[in-house]
C-alpha positions as CSV (number, residue, x, y, z in Angstrom):
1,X,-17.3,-12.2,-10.3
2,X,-18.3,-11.9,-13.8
3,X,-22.0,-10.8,-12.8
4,X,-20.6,-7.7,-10.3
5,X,-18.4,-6.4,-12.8
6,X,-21.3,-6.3,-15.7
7,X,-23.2,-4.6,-12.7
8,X,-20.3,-2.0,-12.2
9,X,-19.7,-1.4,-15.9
10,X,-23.8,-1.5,-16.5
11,X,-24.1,1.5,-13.9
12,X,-21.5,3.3,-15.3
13,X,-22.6,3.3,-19.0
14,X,-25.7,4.4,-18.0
15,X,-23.9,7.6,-15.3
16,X,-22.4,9.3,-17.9
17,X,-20.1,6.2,-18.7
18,X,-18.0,6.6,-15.4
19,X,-16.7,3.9,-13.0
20,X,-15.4,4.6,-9.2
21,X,-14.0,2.4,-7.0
22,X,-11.8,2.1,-4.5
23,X,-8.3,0.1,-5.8
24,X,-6.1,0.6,-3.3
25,X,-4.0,-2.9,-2.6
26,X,-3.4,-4.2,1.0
27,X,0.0,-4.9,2.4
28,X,-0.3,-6.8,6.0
29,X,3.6,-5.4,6.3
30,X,2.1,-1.9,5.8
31,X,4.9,-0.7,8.8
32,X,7.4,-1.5,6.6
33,X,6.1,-0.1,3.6
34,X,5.0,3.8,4.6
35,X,6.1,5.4,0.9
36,X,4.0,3.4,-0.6
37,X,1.0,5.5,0.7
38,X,2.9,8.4,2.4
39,X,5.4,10.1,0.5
40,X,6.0,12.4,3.3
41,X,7.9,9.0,4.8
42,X,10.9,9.9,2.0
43,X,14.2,10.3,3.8
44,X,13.0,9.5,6.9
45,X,15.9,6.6,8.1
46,X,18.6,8.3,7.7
47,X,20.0,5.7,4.9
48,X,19.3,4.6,1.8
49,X,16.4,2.2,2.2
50,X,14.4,-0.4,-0.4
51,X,11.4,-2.3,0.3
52,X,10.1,-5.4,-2.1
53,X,6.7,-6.8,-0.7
54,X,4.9,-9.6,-2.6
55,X,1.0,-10.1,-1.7
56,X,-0.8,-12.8,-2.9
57,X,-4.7,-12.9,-1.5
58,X,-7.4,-15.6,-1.3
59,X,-5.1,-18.4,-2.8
60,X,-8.4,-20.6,-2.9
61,X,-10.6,-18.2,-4.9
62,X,-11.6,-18.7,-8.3
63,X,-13.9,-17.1,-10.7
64,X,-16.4,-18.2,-13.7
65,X,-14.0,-17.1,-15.9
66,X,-10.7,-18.2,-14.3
67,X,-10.0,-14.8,-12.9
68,X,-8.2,-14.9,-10.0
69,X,-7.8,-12.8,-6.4
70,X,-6.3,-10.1,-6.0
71,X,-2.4,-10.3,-6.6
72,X,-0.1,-7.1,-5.7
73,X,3.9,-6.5,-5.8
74,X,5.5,-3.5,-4.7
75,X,8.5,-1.8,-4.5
76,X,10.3,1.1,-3.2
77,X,13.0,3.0,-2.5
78,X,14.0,6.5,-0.6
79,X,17.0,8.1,1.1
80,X,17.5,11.0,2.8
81,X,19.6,14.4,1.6
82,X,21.2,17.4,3.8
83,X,20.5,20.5,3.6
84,X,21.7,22.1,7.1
85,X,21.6,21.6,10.7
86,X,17.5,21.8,10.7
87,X,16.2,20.8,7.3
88,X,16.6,18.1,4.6
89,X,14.5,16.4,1.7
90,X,13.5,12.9,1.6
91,X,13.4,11.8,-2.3
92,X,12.0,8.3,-3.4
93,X,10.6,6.1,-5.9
94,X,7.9,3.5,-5.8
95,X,6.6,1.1,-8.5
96,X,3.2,-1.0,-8.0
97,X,1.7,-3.5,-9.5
98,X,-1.6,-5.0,-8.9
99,X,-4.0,-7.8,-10.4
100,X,-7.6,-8.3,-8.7
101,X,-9.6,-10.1,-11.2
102,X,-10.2,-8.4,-14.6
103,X,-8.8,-4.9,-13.8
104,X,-4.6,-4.6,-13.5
105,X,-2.9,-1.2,-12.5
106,X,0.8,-0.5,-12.8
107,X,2.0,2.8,-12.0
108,X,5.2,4.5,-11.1
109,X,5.6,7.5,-8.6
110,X,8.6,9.7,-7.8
111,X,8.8,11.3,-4.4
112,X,9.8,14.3,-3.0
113,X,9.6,15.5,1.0
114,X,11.0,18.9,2.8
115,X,11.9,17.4,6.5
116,X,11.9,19.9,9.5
117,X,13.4,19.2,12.7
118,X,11.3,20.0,15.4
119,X,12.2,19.9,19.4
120,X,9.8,16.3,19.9
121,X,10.2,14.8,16.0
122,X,11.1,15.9,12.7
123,X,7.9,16.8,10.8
124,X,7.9,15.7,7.5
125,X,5.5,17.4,4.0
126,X,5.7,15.1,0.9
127,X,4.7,15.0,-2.5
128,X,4.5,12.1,-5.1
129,X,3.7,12.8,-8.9
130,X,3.5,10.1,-11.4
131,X,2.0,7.7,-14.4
132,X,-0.9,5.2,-13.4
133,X,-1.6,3.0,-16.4
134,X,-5.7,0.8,-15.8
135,X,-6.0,-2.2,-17.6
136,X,-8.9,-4.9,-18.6
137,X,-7.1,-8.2,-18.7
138,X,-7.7,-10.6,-21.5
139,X,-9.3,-13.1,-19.5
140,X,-12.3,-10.8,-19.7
141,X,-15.6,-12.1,-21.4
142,X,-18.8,-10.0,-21.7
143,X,-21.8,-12.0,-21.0
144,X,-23.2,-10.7,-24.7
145,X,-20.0,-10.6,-26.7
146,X,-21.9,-8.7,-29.2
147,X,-22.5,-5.8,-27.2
148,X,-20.7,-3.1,-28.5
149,X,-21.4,-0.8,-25.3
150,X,-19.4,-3.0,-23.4
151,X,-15.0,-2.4,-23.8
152,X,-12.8,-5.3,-24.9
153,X,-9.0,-5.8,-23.7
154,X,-8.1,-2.1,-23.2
155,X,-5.7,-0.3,-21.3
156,X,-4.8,3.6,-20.2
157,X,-3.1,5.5,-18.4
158,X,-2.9,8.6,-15.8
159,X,-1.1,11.2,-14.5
160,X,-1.5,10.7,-10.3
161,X,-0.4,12.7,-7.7
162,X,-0.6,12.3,-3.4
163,X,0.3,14.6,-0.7
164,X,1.3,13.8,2.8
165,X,2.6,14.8,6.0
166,X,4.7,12.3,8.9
167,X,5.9,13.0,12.4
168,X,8.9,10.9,13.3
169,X,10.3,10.8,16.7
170,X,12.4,8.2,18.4
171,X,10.0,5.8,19.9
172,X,6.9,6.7,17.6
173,X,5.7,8.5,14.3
174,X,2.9,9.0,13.1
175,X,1.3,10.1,9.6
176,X,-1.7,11.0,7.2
177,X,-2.0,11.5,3.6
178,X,-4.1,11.3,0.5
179,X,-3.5,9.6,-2.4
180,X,-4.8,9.9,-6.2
181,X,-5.9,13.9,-5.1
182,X,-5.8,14.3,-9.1
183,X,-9.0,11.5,-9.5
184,X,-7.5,10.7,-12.6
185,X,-9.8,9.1,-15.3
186,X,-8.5,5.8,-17.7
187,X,-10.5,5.7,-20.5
188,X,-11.4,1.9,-22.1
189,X,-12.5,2.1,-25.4
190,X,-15.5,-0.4,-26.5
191,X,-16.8,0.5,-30.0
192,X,-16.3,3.4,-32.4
193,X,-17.2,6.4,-30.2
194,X,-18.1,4.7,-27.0
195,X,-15.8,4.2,-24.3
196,X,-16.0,3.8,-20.7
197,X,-14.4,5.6,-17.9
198,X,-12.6,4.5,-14.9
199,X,-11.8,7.0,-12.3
200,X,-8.3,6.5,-10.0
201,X,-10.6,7.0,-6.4
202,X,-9.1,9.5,-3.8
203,X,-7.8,7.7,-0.8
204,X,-7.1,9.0,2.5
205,X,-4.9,7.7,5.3
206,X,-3.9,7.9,9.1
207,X,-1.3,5.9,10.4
208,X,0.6,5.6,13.6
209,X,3.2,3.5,15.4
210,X,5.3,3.3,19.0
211,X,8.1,1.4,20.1
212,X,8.0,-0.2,24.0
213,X,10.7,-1.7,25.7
214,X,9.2,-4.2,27.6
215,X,12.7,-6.0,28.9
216,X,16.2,-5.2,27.6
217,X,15.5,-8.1,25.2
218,X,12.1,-7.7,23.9
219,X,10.7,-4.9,22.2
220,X,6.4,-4.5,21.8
221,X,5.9,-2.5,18.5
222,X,2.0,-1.8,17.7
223,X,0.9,-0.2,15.1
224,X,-2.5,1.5,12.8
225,X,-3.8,1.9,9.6
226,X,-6.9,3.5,8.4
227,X,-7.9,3.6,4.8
228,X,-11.2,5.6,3.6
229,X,-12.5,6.9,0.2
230,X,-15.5,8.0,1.9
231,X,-17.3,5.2,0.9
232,X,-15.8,2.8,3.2
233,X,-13.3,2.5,5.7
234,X,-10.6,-0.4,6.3
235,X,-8.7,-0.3,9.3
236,X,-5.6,-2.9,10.5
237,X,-3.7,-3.1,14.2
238,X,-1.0,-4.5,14.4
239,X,1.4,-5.5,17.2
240,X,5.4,-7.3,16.3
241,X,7.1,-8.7,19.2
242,X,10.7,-8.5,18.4
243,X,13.3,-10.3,20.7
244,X,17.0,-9.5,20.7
245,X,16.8,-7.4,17.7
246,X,16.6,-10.5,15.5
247,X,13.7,-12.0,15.2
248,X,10.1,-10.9,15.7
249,X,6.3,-12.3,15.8
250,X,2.9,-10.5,16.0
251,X,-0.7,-10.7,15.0
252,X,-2.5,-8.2,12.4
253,X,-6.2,-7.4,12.6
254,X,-8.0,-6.0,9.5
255,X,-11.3,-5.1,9.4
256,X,-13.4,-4.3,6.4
257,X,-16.2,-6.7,4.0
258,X,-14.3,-9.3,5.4
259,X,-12.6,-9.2,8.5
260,X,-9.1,-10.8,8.6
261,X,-6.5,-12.0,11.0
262,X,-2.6,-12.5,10.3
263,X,0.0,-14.3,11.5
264,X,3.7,-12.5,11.1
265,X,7.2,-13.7,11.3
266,X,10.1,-11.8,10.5
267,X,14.2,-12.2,11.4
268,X,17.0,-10.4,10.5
269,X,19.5,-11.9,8.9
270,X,22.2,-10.0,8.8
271,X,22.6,-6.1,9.7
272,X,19.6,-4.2,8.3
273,X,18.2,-6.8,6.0
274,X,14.7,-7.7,7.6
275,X,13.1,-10.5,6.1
276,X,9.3,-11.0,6.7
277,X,6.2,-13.3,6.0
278,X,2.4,-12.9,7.0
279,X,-0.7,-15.5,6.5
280,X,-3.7,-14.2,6.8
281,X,-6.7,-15.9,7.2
282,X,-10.2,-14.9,6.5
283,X,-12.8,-14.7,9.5
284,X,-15.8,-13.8,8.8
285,X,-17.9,-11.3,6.6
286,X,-19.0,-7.5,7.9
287,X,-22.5,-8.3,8.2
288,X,-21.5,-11.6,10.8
289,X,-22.3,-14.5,8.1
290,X,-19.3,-17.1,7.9
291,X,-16.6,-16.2,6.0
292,X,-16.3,-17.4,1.8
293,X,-14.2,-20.1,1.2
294,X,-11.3,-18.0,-0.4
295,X,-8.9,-19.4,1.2
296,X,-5.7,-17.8,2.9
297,X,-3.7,-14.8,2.1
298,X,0.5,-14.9,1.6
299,X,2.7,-12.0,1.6
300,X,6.7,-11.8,1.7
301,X,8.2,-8.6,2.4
302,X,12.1,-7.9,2.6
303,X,13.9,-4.4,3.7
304,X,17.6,-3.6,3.4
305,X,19.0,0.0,4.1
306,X,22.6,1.1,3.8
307,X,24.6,4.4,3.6
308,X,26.9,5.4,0.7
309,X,29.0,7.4,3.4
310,X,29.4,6.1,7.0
311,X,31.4,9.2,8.1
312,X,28.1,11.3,8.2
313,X,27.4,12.1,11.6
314,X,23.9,11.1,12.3
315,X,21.1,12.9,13.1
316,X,19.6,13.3,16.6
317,X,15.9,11.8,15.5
318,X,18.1,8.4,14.2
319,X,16.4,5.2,15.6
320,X,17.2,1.3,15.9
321,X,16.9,-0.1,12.1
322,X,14.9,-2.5,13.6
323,X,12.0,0.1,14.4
324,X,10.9,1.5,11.2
């Protein structure tokens, strides 16, 4: 780990001191977490709705220095407001926080999205604006301490912005959107007037989703995601069994550097809470050698919606909670 982040930082001292890279996190409950890279998603359910998803990946990997995998928390929170009988906004709020190895980003974004009712879906057009802060961690140690090209614990931050746009009917929806549009550039400082820049990437997604009603007891929900910043592309597919409304199962393929399959569970407790937890397991590598011995991925994700005012009549596009 140490040695490919010397090679990153080498290349970018030497290209006019700029970094790129992708940093994206990955949720496995990405169907339950669409404002996190869609903000066109805001006020899309009719209620007040928060997310909390916890991702902790590659439990068995450690580096030379002790840094560990990838580690993400998220959470969210949107709600609908009317306007008339054929448009309304969608306002949220998301906060993210992510660990992989040396680098950290936290950042904050506040949502806005104009929802038009269409005669198939209501069409959604969002925009989120906020503060990204990039971090090297502490456990960070240059190879050649004295170095004074190379940046010490550092941190800055960003203004970031995304755009997107959803189509949400009553058995599917589906979405695209792009995130960090303002390539925004953190700037570590290592020694008097040299510093090193790290650009925020631009990220671009399509995601789609559709409810089946196999028997009046079990519902088939599959789903898609596909990330790119040009440089690569990471795709999952996804597909929840849910039985009675209460409790569901499914499988989740990812495929990227390493290609990963996930086990879900999920009940719901009570009305509206959904409760949910994914293991993923690592398969093998893109290039078809076995997989590293990184161990498996957890992630816990919970979801409760609820309305200030149950008198509102509700809108024709309204769907089960329990297809989100």
């Amino acid at each position: 780990m140490k040695r490919k982040l010397l090679l990153v930082l080498a290349v970018g001292l030497v290209c006019c001191f700029n970094v790129n890279a992708q940093q994206e996190p990955m949720f496995t409950h990405y169907m339950f977490n669409k404002l996190t890279y869609n903000p066109a998603y805001a006020g899309s359910r009719q209620a007040i709705c928060a997310t909390l998803v916890y991702h902790d990946q590659w439990k068995a990997f450690k580096g030379a220095d002790n840094e560990g995998a990838p580690v993400t928390s998220n959470f969210a929170i949107h709600a609908p407001i009317t306007l008339g009988q054929k448009a309304d906004l969608g306002v949220g709020f998301h906060i993210v926080d992510d660990v992989s190895g040396f680098i950290g980003t936290t950042g904050f974004w506040g949502t806005v999205a104009y929802k038009k009712k269409l005669k198939f879906a209501e069409l959604g057009l969002g925009l989120n604006a906020g503060m990204a802060q990039q971090r090297l961690g502490a456990v960070w140690r240059a190879e050649h301490p004295g170095d004074k090209r190379l940046p010490n614990t550092s941190s800055s931050s960003v203004f970031d912005a995304g755009v997107g746009a959803y189509l949400n009917a009553l058995n599917w929806y589906a979405g695209v959107s792009a995130l960090h549009v303002t390539a925004g550039k953190a700037t570590w400082e290592a020694d008097g007037d040299i510093s090193v820049n790290y650009r925020l990437a631009p990220s671009y997604f399509a995601h789609g989703g559709y409810n089946v009603k196999l028997t009046p007891d079990i519902d088939l929900q599959p789903s898609f995601i596909l990330k790119t910043d040009f440089a690569k592309v990471v795709g999952d597919v996804s597909a929840l069994a849910l039985y009675k409304q209460f409790v569901w199962a499914g499988l989740n393929l990812r495929t990227e550097r390493v290609t990963g399959v996930s086990a879900m569970v999920g009940i719901y407790p009570v009305a509206n809470l959904s409760i949910g937890y994914s293991y993923d397991i690592a398969t093998k590598a893109r290039d078809g050698a076995p997989s590293p011995p990184f161990g498996g991925s957890h992630e816990i994700m919970a979801n409760y919606c609820f309305k200030l005012n149950t008198n509102i009549k509700p809108d024709v596009w309204h769907k089960s909670p329990r297809f989100l």
